[in-house]
C-alpha positions as MATLAB code, in Angstrom:
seq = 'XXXXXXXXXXXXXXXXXXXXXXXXXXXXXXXXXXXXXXXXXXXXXXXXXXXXXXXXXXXXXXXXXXXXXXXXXXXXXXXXXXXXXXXXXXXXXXXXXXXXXXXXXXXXXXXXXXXXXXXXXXXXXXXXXXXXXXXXXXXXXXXXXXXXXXXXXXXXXXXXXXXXXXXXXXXXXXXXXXXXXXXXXXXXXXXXXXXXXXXXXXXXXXXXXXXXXXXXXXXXXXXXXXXXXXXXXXXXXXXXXXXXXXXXXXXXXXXXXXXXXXXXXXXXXXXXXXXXXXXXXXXXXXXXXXXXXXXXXXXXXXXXXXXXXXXXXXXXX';
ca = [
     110.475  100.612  124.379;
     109.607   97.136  122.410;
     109.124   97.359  118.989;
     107.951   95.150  116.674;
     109.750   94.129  113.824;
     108.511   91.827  110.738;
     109.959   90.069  108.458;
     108.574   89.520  104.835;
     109.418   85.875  104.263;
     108.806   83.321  101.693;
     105.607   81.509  102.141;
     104.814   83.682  105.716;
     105.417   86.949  107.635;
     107.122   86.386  110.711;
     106.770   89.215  113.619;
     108.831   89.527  116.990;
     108.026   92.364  119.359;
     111.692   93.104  120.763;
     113.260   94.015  123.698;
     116.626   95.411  122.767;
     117.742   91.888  121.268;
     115.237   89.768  123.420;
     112.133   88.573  121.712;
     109.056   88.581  123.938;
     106.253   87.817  121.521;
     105.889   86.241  118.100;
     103.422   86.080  115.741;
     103.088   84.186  112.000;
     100.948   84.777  109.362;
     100.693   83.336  105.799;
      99.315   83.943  102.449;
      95.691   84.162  101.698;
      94.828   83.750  105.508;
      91.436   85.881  106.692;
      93.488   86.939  109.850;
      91.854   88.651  112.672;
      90.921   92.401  112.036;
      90.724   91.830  108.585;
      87.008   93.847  107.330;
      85.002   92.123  104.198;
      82.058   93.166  102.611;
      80.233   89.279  102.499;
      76.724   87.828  101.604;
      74.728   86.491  104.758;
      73.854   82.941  103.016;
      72.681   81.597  106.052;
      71.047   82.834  109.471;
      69.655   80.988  112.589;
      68.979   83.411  115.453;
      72.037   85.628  116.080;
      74.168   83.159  114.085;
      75.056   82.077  110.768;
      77.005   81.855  107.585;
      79.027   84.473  105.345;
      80.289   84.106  101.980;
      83.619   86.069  101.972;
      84.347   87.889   98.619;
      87.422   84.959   98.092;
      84.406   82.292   97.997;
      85.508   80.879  101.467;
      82.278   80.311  103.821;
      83.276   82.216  107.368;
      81.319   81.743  110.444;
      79.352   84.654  111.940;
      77.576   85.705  115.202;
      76.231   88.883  117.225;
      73.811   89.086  113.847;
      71.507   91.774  114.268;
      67.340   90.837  114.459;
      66.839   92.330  110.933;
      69.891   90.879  109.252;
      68.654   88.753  105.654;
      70.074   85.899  103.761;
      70.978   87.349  100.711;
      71.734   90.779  101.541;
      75.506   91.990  101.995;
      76.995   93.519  104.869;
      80.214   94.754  106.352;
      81.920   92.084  108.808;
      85.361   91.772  110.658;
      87.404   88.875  111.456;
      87.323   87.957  114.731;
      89.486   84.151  114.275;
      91.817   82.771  111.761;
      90.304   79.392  110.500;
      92.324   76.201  112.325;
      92.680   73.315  111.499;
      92.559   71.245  114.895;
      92.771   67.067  115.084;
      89.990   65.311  113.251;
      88.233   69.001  112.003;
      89.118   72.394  110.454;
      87.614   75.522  112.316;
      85.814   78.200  109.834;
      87.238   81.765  110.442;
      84.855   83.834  112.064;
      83.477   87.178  112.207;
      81.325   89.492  113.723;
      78.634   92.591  111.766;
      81.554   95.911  112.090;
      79.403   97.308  114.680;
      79.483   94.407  117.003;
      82.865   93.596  116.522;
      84.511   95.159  120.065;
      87.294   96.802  119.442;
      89.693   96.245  116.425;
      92.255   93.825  116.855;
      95.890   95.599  116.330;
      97.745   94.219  113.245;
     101.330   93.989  114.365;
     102.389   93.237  110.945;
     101.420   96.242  109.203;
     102.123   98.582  111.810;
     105.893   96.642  112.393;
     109.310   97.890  111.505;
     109.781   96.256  108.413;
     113.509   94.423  108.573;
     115.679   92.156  106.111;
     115.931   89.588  109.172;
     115.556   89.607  112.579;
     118.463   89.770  115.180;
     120.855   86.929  114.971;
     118.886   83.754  116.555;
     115.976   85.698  117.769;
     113.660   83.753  115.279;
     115.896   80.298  115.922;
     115.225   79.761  119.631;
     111.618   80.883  119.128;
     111.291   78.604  116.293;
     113.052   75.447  117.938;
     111.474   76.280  121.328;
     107.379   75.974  119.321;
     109.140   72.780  117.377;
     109.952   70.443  120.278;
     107.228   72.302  122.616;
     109.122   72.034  125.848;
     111.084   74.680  127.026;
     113.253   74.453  130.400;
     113.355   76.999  132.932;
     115.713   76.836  136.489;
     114.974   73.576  138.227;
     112.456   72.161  135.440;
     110.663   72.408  132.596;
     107.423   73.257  130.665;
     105.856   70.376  128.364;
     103.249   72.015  126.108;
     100.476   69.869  124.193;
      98.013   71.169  121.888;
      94.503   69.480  121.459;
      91.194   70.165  120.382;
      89.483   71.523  123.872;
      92.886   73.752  124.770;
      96.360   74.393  125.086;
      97.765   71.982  127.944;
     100.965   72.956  129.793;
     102.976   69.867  132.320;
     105.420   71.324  134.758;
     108.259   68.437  135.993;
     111.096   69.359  138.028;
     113.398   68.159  140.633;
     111.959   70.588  142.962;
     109.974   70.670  146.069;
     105.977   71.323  144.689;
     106.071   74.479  146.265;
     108.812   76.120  144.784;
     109.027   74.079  141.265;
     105.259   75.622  140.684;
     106.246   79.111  141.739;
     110.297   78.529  139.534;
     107.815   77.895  136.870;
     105.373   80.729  137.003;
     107.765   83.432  135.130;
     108.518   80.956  132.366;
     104.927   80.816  131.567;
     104.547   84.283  131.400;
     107.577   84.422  129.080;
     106.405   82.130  126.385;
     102.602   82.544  126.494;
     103.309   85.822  124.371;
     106.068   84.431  122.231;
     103.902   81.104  121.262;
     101.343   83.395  120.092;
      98.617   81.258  122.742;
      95.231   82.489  123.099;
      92.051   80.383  124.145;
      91.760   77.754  126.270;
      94.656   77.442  128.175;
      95.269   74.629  131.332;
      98.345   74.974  133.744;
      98.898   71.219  135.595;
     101.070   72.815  138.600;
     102.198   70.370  140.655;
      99.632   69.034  143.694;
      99.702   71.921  146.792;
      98.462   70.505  149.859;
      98.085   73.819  151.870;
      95.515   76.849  150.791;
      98.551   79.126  151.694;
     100.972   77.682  148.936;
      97.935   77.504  146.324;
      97.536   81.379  147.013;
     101.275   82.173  146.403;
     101.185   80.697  143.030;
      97.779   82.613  142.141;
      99.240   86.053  142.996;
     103.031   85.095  141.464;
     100.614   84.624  138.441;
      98.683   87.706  138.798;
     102.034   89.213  138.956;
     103.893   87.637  136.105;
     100.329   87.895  133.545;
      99.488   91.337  134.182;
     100.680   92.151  131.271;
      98.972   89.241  129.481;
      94.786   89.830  128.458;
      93.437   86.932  130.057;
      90.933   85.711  132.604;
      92.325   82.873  135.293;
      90.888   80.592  137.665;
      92.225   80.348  140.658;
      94.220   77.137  141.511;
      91.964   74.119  142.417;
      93.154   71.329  145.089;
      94.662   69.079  142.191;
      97.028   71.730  141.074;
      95.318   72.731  137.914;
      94.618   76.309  136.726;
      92.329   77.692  133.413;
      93.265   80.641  131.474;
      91.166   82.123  128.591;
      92.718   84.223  126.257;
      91.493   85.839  123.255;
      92.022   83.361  120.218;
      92.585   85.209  116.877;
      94.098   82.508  115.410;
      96.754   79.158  115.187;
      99.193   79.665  117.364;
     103.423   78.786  116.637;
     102.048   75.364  118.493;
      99.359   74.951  116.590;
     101.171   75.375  113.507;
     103.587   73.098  114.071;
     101.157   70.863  115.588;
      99.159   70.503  112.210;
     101.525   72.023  109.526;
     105.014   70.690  110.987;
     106.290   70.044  107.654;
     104.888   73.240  106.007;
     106.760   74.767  109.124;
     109.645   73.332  108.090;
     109.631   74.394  104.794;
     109.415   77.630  105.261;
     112.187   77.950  107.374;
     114.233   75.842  105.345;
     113.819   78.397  103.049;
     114.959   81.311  105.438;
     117.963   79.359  106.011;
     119.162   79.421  102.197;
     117.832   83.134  101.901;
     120.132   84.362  104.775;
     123.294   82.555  103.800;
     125.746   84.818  101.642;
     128.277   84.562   98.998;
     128.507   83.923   95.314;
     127.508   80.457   93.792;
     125.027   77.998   93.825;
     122.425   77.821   97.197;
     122.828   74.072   97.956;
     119.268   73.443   99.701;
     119.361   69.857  101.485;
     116.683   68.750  103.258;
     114.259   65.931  103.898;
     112.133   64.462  100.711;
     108.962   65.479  102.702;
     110.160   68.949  102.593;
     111.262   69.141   98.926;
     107.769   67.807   97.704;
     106.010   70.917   99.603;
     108.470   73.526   98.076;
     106.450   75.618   95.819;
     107.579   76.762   92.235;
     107.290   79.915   92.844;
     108.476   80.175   96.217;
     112.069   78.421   94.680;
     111.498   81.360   92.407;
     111.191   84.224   94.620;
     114.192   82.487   96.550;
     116.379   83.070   93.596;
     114.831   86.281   93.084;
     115.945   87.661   96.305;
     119.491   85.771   96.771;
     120.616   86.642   92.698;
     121.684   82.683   93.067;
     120.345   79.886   91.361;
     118.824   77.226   93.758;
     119.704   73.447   93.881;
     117.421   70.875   96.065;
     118.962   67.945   97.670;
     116.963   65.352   99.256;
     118.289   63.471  102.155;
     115.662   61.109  103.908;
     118.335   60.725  106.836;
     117.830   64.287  108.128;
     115.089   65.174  110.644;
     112.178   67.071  108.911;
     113.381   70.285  111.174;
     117.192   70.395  110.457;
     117.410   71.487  106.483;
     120.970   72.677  105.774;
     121.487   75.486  103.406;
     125.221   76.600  101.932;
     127.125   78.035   98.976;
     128.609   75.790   96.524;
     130.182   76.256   92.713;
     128.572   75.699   90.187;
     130.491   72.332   89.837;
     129.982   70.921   92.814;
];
């Protein structure tokens, strides 16, 4: 049965729900983030109809609907999460929340109720984290291109295949990385053009068949190609992330690559300068906490912001 496992690393948890040694979802979370299922006790500071505005105990405003009629500014109530903030292009997103009793039902937090673990199977987290990175991912006879904007999640198919079967070849790799990108939302599937009704309904039940497992609500494919899915959003996804935060992305898994290397010495962390000016103090700290090895920072501004380089070295080297 899949499991989840998490991983308690520097700067962010990191959660894979594994199949044997196959990831098939992912999920990342990181410090001081109001993530969804999370229950506050916050001060209604501003109403308009079922709507409004909480202050959460941290200070941070959070946005709040499904109010009930006799809720007051002023008073204090019991909400829960419902969505991470985001930061999108151009804006930031307020977290929201709904009043505990109109929250449907609670969101399951896969990192406390994971398998805690040191590290995940050997390049589990790699090809996940690579795959979210460059945001294309091939599959037999083509590819998936995934862009992230404001309105939703866009995914391109291109191939070398006939429309029919390139748009059905692609169907199970959607299904595969929906889960492990962590996508919720708005999500738009460009298929390529089917002239015939016949061909448009064999990619709509290939996808009833592949997403069943997948909470979502789909619209069946239009004439152009094009298919909607809406999936509940509790937060950034790995796309989003990287999409906004690709450095602080980076970081943090430049870090993961000096915590798993082993040996006595000196870590030798080299990376680009963008990365070493968003290395915290104390995460550098907690690095040499866990490894028992001082930590030395070289910056190289030839490397690609992704492809920090951790190894063991003397102290004289």
């Amino acid at each position: 049965m899949p499991e989840w496992l998490v991983e308690e690393g520097i700067g962010e948890r990191r959660a894979l729900l594994m199949s044997g040694d196959t990831p098939i979802a992912a999920k990342v979370r990181w410090p001081g983030e109001l993530h969804a299922g999370a229950g506050f006790d916050g001060k209604l500071v501003r109403k308009s109809g079922a709507r409004g505005m909480v202050q959460h105990p941290s200070g941070r405003e959070v946005l709040v609907d499904k109010l009930p009629r006799d809720a007051s500014e002023g008073a204090s109530y019991r909400f829960a999460i419902t969505r991470a903030a985001m930061t999108e292009r151009g804006r930031f997103k307020l977290a929201a929340a709904r009043p505990v009793a109109n929250a449907g039902s609670p969101v399951p937090d896969r990192f406390e109720e994971g398998t805690p673990v040191r590290a995940f199977p050997e390049g589990a987290w790699e090809d996940v984290w690579h795959a979210a990175s460059s945001g294309e991912v091939e599959f037999p006879g083509g590819s998936l291109l995934f862009a992230v904007t404001p309105a939703m999640t866009l995914i391109d198919i291109d191939g070398d295949l006939s429309p029919r079967e390139l748009a059905l070849a692609a169907v199970p790799a959607i299904a595969h990385w929906l889960p492990l990108f962590d996508l919720g939302g708005m999500i738009g599937i460009d298929f390529p053009t089917l002239q015939t009704k016949a061909d448009r309904k064999a990619v709509d039940e290939a996808l009833e068949e592949s997403l069943s497992d997948f909470p979502h609500e789909r619209t069946a494919m239009n004439g152009f190609g094009f298919v909607q899915i809406v999936a509940r959003l509790e937060g950034p996804s790995l796309l989003h992330r990287f999409a906004t935060s690709r450095v602080g992305m980076a970081a943090r898994m430049a870090l993961r690559r000096a915590e798993m290397v082993e040996g006595p010495g000196v870590t030798l962390l080299t990376l680009h300068p963008a990365l070493k000016a968003k290395l915290k103090t104390e995460w550098l700290t907690e690095l040499e906490r866990r490894t028992a090895r001082p930590v030395r920072i070289e910056a190289d501004p030839g490397l690609a912001i992704e492809a920090a380089t951790a190894q063991i070295v003397g102290h004289d080297d």
